[in-house]
C-alpha positions as CSV (number, residue, x, y, z in Angstrom):
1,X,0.0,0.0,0.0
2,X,0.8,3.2,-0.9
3,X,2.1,5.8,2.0
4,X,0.4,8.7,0.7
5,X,-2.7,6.4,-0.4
6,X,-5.9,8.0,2.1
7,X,-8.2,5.5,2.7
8,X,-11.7,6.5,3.8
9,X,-13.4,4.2,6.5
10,X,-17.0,5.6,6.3
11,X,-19.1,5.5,9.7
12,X,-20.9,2.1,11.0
13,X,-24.9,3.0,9.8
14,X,-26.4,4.6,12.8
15,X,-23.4,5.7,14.1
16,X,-22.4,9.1,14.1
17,X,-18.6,9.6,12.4
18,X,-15.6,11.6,13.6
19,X,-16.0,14.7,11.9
20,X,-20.1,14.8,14.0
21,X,-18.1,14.4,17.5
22,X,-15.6,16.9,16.4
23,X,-18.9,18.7,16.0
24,X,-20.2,17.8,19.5
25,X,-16.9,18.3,21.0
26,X,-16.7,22.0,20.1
27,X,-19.9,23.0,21.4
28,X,-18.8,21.1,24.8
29,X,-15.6,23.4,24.5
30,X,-18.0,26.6,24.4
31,X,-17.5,27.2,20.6
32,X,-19.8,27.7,17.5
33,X,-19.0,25.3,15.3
34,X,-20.8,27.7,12.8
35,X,-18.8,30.7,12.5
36,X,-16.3,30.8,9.8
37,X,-13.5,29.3,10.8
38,X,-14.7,26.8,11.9
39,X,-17.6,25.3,9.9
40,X,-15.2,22.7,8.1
41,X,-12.8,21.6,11.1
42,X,-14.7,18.5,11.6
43,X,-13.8,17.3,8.4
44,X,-10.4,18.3,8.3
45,X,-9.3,17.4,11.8
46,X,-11.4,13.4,10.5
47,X,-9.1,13.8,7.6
48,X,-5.9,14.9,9.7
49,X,-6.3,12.4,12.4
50,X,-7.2,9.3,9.2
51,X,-3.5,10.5,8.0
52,X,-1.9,10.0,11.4
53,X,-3.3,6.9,12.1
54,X,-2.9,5.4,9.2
55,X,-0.3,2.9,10.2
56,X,-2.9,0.8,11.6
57,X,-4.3,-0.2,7.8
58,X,-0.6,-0.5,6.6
59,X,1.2,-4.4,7.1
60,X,5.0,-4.5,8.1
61,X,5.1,-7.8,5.9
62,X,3.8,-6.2,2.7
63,X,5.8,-2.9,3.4
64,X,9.3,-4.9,3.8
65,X,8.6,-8.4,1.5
66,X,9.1,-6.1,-2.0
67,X,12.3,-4.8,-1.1
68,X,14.5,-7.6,0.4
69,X,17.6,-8.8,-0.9
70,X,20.1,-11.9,-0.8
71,X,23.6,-9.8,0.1
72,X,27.0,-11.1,1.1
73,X,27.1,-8.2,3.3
74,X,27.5,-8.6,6.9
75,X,29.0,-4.6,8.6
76,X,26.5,-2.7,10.3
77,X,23.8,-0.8,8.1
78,X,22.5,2.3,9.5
79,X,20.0,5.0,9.0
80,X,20.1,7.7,11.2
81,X,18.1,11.1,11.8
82,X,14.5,9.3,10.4
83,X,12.0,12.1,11.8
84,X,9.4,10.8,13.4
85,X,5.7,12.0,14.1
86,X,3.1,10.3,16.3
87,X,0.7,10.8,18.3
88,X,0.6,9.8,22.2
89,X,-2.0,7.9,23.1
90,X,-2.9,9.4,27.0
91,X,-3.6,13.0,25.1
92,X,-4.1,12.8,21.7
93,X,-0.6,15.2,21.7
94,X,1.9,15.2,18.8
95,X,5.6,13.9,20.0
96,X,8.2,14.0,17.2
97,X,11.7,13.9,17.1
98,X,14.6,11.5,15.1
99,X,14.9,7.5,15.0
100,X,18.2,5.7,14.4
101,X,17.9,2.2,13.2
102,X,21.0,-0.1,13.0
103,X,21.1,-3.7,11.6
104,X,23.6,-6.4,11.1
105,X,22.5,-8.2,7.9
106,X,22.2,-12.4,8.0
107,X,21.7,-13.1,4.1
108,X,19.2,-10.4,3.7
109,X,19.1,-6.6,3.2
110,X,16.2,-4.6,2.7
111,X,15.9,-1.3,0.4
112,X,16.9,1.5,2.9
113,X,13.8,3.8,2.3
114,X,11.7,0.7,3.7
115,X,13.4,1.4,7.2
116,X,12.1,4.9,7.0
117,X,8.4,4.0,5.6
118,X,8.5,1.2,8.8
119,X,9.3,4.0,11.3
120,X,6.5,5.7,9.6
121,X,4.3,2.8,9.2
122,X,4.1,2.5,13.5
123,X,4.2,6.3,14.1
124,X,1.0,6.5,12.7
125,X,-0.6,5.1,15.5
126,X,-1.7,6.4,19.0
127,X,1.1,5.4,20.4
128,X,4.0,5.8,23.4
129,X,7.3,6.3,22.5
130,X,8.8,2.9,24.3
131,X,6.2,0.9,22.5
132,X,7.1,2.7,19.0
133,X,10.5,1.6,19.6
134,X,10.1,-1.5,20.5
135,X,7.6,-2.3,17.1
136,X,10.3,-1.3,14.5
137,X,13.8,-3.3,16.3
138,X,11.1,-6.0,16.7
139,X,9.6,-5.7,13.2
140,X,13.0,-5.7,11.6
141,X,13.8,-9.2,13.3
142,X,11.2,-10.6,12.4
143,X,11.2,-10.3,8.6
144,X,14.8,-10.0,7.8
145,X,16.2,-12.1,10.8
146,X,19.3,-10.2,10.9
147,X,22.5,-10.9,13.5
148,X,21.0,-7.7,15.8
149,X,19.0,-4.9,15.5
150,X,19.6,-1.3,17.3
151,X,16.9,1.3,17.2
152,X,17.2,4.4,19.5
153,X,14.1,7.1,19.3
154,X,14.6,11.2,20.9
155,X,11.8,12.8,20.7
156,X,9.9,16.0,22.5
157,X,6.1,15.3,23.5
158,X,3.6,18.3,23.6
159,X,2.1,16.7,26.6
160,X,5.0,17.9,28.5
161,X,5.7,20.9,27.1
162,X,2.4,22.3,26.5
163,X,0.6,21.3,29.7
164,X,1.6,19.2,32.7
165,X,5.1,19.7,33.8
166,X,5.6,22.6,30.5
167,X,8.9,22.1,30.3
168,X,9.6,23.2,27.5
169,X,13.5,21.6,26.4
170,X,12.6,17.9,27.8
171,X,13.9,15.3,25.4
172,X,12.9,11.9,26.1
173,X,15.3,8.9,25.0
174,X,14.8,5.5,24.3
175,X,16.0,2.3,23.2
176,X,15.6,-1.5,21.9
177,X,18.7,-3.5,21.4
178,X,17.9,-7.2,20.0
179,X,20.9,-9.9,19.2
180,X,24.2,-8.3,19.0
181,X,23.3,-5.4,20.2
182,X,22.2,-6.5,23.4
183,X,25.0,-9.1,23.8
184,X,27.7,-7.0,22.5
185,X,28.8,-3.8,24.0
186,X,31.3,-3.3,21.3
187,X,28.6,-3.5,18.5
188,X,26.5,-1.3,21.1
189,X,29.2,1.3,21.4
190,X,29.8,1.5,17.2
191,X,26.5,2.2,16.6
192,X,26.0,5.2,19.4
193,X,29.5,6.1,17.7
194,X,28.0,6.2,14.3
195,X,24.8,8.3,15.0
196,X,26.5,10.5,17.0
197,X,28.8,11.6,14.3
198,X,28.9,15.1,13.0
199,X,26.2,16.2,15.1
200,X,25.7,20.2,15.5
């Protein structure tokens, strides 16, 4: 499936659909959904939030199957500085920051623009950062069963900085190390090496 392909999931009959809360919800909020600006935000925050979720109608088999290939190549591959949108699930917030993904290939590559669309792929989800994480090093071992897998996320959530805490230069890190990653500190200590490189 396409990334940029919008799929429209129309409303259960007798149910009332996304844009109709949106509806509801700003009347709740003391607003007239009426007045100019805003008598189409329904149906573009239904349309918005569609886009940002869509990574629950995409398949990490289909995304990665077309672009995997049979490589004697075994040296760490690495994509660094993926940006990264999502929403987090407790508020509905954006977070976004930059993914690094490391692998060691075992008889299979894949096209390095799939790593990227796979980052996407489960950003587009209500999700928390650990869990995104987590998905892609997991998602990578599964289909290409390489020697390890590395994936380190940084992001800034707007549920921090905007309300709660509002603290406004919080970075949250996090990690999944599978195979050689976690076993090795060497192959660890490359790969923070490697995406920490020429940074400002």
């Amino acid at each position: 499936m396409s990334e940029t392909t919008e799929i429209i999931i129309p409303p259960v009959a007798g149910t009332e659909g996304i844009a109709d809360l949106v509806r509801k919800m700003l009347v709740l909020l003391g607003e007239d959904p009426n007045r100019e600006g805003l008598r189409r935000t329904p149906e573009r925050f239904e349309k918005a939030l569609r886009f940002l979720t869509s990574g629950y109608r995409q398949d990490p088999e289909k995304l990665l199957n077309g672009a995997m290939f049979s490589v004697c190549y075994d040296e760490m591959v690495v994509v660094k500085d993926i940006e990264v949108y999502s929403l987090c699930e407790h508020h509905l917030l954006p977070f976004f920051g930059r993914c690094h993904v490391a692998y060691i290939p075992s008889r299979k590559v894949v096209g390095l623009s799939k790593i990227a669309r796979l980052v996407n792929m489960f950003a587009r989800r209500l999700q928390i950062q650990e869990r995104l994480t987590s998905q892609i090093a997991q998602s990578i071992q599964e289909h290409l069963s390489p020697e390890g897998v590395g994936v380190i996320i940084e992001a800034r959530h707007l549920c921090m900085v905007m309300r709660g805490v509002e603290k406004q230069n919080s970075m949250a890190t996090t990690s999944a190390m599978l195979g050689a990653f976690r076993e090795n500190k060497q192959t660890r200590d490359e790969f923070l090496a490697l995406i920490n490189s020429q940074k400002p």
